[in-house]
N, C-alpha and C positions, 0 to 999 in steps of 0.2 A: 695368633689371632685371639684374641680378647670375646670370649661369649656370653653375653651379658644375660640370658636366658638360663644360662646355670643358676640365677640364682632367684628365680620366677615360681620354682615349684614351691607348692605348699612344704615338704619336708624342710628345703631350703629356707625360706621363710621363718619356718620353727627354728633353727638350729638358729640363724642368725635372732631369733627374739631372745632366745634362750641366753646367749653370748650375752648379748644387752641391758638381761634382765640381774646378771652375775653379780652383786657387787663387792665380792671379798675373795681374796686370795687362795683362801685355802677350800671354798666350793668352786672355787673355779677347776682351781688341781683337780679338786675331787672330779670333777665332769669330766674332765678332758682326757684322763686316768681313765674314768669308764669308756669313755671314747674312742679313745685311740690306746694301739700297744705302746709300753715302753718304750721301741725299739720307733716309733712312730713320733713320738714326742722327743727322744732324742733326735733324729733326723730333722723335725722343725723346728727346734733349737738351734742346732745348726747352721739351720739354712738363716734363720733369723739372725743369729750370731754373723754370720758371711755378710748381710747385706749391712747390719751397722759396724763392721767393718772396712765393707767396700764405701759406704756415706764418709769414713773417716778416711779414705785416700790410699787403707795397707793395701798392697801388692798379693795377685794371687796367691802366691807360694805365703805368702807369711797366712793367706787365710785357710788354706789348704791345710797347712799346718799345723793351726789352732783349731780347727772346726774336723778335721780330718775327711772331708767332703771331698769329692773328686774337682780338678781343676773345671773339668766341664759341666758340673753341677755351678760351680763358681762363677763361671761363665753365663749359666742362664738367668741366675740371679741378678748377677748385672744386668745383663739386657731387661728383665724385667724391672730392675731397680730403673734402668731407665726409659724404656720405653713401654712400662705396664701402666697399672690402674694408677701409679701412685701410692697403694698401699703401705709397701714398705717406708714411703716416707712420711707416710700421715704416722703410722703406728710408732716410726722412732721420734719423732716430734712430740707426740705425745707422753711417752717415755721420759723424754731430755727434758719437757714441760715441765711433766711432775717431779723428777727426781732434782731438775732446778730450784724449783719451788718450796719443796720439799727439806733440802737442803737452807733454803733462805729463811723460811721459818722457823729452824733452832740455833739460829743464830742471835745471839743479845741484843 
């Protein structure tokens, strides 16, 4: 169940202005480094790694394997990847956006 109210608090609020307000790669690290543990940001790498994975059609075990995440972490991502907010696929759209474009413009 999706709780839309999570993200209502003022603390909330801030963290999400803050995220918005980021605009370069390496204060982002920096924040998210003071933010969260290593060991934290590797797990959402992960999990981020699993679902544009799962968008591109690999098979459990091949994500299991590259991500080292449990099959049923795998698992939830999918359902989420399919039946959540959508985020996972705004965020890789985004991604695939820029790195399309990105790619186009140093071309002759």
């Amino acid at each position: 169940m999706i709780n839309p109210e999570i993200w209502t608090t003022p603390p909330a609020q801030r963290l999400t202005s803050a995220l918005l307000e980021i605009k370069d790669a390496t204060t982002l690290q920096r924040f998210l480094r003071d933010l969260m543990t290593e060991s934290e940001i590797i797990e959402i790498c992960a999990r981020f790694e699993a679902a544009k994975l799962l968008s591109e059609g690999a098979k459990y075990t091949d994500i299991t394997q590259a991500t080292r995440l449990s099959s049923r972490t795998v698992a939830r991502i999918s359902d989420w990847s399919q039946n959540g907010t959508g985020g996972y696929a705004a965020a890789l759209n985004l991604i695939n956006h820029h790195s399309h474009s990105t790619s186009q413009s140093g071309e002759a």
